[in-house]
VMD Tcl script that draws the C-alpha trace (Angstrom):
set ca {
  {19.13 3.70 0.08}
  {15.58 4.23 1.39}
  {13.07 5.81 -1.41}
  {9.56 7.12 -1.36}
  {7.27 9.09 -3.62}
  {4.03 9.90 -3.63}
  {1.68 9.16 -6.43}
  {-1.93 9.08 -7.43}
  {-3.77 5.30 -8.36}
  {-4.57 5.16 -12.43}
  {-6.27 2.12 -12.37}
  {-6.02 -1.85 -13.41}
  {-4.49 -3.48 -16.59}
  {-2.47 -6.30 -17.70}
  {0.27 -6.72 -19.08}
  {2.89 -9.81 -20.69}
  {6.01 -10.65 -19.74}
  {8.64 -12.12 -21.66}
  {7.80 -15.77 -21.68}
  {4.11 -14.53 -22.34}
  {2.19 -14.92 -18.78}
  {0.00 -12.07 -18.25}
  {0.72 -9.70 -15.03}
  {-2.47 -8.22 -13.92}
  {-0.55 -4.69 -12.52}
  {-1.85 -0.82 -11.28}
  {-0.63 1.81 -12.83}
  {0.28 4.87 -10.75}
  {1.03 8.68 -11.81}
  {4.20 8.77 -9.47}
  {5.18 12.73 -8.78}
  {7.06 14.96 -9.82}
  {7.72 15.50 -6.09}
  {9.13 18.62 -4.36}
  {11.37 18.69 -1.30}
  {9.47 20.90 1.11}
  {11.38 20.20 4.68}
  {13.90 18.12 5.64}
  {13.98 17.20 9.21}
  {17.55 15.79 11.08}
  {18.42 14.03 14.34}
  {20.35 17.80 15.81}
  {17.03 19.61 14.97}
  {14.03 17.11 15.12}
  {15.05 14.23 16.79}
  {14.50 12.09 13.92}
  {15.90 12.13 10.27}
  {12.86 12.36 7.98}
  {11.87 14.53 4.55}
  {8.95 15.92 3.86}
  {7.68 15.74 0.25}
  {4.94 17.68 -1.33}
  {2.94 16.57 -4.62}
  {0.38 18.47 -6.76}
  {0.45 21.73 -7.49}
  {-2.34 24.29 -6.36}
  {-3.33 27.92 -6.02}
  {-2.86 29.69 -3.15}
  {-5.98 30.52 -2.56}
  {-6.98 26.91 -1.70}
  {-4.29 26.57 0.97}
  {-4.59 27.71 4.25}
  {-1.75 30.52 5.55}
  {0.16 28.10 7.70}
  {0.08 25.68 4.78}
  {0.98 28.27 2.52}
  {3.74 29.83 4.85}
  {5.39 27.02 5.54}
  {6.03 26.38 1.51}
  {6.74 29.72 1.02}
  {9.80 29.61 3.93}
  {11.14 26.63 2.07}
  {10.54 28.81 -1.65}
  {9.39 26.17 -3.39}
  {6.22 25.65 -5.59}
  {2.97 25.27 -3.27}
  {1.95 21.84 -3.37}
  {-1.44 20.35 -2.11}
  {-0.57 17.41 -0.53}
  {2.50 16.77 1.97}
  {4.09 13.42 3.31}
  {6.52 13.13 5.76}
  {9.26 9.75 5.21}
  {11.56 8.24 7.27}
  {13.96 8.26 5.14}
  {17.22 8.25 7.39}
  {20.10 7.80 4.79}
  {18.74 9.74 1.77}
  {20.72 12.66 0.23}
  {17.88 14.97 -0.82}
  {17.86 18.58 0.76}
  {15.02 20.92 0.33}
  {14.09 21.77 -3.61}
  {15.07 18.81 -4.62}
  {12.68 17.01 -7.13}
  {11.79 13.46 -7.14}
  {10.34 11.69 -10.04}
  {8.93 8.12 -11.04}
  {12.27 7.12 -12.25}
  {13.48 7.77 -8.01}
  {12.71 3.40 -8.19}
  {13.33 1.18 -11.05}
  {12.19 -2.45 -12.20}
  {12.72 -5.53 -9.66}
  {12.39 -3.22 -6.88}
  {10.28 -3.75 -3.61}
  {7.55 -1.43 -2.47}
  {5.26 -1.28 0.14}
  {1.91 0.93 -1.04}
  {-0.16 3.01 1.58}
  {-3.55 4.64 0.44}
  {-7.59 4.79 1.71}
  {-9.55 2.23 1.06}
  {-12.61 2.37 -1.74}
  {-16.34 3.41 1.02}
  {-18.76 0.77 1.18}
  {-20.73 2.88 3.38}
  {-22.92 1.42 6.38}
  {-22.83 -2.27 6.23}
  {-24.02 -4.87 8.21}
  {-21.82 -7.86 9.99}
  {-22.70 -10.44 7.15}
  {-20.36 -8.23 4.64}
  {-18.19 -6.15 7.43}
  {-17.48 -8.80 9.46}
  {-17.81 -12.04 7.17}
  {-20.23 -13.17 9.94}
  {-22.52 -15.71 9.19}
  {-26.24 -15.47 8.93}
  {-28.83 -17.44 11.05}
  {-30.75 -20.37 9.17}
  {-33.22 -20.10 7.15}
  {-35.54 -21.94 8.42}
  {-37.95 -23.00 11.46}
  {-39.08 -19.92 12.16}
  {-36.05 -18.08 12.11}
  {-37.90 -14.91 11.47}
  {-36.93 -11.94 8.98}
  {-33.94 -11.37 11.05}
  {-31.11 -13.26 9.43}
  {-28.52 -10.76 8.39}
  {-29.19 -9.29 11.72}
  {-26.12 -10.02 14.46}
  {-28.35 -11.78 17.25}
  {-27.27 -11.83 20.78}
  {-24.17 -10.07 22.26}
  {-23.45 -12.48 24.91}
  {-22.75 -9.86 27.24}
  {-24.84 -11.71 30.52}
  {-24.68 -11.41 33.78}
  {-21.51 -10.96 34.02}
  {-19.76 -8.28 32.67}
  {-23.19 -6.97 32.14}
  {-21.45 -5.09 29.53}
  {-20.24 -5.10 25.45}
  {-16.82 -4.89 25.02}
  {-15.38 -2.88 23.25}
  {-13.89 -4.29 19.77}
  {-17.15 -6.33 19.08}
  {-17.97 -6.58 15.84}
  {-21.32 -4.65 14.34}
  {-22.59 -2.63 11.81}
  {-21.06 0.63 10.89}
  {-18.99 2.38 8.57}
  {-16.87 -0.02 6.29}
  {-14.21 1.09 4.36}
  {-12.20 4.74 4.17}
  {-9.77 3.51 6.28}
  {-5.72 3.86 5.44}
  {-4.22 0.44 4.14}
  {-0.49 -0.66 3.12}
  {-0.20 -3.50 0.86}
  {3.28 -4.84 1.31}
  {6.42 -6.09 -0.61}
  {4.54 -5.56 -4.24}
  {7.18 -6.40 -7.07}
  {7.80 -2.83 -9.49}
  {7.30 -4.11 -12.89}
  {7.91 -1.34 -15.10}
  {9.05 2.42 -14.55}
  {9.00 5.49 -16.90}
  {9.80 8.39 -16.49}
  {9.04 10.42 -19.05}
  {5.20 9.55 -18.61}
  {5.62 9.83 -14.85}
  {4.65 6.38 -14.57}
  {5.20 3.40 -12.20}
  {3.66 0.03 -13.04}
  {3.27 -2.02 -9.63}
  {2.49 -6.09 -9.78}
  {-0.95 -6.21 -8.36}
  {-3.91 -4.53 -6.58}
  {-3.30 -1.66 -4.12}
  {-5.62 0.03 -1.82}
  {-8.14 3.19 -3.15}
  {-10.59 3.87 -5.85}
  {-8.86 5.59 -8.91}
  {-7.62 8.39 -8.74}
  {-6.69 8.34 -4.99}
  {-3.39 9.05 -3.61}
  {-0.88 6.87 -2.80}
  {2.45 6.27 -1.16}
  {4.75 4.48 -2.16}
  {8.57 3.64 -0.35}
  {10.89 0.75 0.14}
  {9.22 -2.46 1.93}
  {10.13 -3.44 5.00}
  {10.18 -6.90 4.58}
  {13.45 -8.39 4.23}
  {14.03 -10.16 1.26}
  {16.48 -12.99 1.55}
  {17.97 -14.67 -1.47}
  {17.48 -17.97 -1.72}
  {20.62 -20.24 -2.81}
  {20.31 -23.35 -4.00}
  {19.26 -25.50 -7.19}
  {17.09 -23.57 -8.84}
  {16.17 -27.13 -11.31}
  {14.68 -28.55 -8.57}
  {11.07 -28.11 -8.51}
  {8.77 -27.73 -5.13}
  {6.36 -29.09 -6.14}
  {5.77 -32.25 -3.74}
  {4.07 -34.26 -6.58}
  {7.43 -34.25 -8.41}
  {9.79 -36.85 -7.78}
  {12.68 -33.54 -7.71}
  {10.43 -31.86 -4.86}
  {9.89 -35.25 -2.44}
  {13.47 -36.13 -2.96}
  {15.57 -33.03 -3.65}
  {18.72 -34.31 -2.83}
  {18.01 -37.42 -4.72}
  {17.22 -35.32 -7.52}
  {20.19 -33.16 -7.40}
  {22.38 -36.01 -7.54}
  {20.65 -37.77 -10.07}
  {21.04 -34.44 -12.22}
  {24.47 -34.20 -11.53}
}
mol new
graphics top color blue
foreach p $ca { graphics top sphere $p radius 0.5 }
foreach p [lrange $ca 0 end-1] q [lrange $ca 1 end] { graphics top cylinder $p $q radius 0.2 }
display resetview
């Protein structure tokens, strides 16, 4: 079944698994969601629920946003996110917590990237700089000559500049859930995901598809090994 919650970025920590290798994981304050609409194929043309997260006074809504919580009579909320979720079970009310995923699971995490305000090409762009020397002039983080010519006579659009870097929406996909509770609200995510802390996130099943792999599992891959350059060699050998 398809899941999703929204949540709001702790921050960075480690922590050890059970053979003692340290997990460097983000910690997220995952809900308690609310149900607000939920949105079917007869209706909407598209099976979907909309979840709301945060509660907030009226008075810092606006009246449709207020209205439209209201109609469904549940708590206002300050944030809503619509998922495509097209088998779940939820109806509106309906509360989802941090305990909606569990350990093992796969996530794919959606939130706004950290500002870096206006930057030039060298750090936007990874462009490189012009050399240093004979008489290169106090221009070399600067990003030269467009190469428009003659012909088109033009920049096209999509050329890489200075500008605004950063604040921009980014999913970070198939990210392992290492840890879950509930009672805290908490869901501990293998790895970095996108946002200062604080921000909000999203969180739902990935949509990568995660095959199982069959097969010898003492049989190392490592091509320096004489079990990784000769796997069936190996195998037998074992055997």
């Amino acid at each position: 079944m398809k899941k999703a919650i929204i949540g709001k970025k702790v921050g960075m920590t480690q922590i050890f698994d059970e053979s003692g290798k340290v997990i460097p994981v983000t910690v997220v304050e995952a809900g308690p969601c609310v149900v607000t609409q939920v949105k079917t194929v007869e209706k909407d043309g598209y099976n979907a629920v909309q979840m709301g997260y945060q509660d907030v006074k009226e008075s810092k809504l606006t009246q449709p946003e207020a209205g439209h919580l209201k109609k469904a009579d549940v708590a206002l909320k300050k944030y809503l996110k619509e998922f495509r979720l097209e088998d779940s079970t939820l109806s509106v009310g309906d509360e989802v917590k941090a305990d909606v995923f569990e350990a093992g699971d796969k996530v794919d995490v959606t939130g706004i990237s950290k500002g870096h305000g206006y930057q030039g090409v060298i750090k936007r762009h990874n462009a490189r700089r012009t050399p240093m020397t004979h008489g290169g002039g106090p221009v070399h983080r600067h990003a030269g000559s467009m190469n428009s010519c003659s012909t088109p006579s033009r920049i096209f659009k999509g050329k890489i500049g200075a500008g605004q870097m950063g604040v921009e929406q980014v999913t970070v996909q198939n990210l392992d859930v290492v840890q879950v509770d509930p009672e805290l609200n908490m869901i501990v995510i293998r790895g970095a995901i996108p946002g200062p802390k604080g921000g909000l996130v999203y969180l739902k099943n990935t949509v990568k598809n995660n095959k199982v792999k069959v097969g010898a599992t003492d049989i190392s891959k490592n091509p320096q090994k004489a079990s990784g350059r000769n796997p069936q060699k190996a195998s037998a050998r074992n055997a």
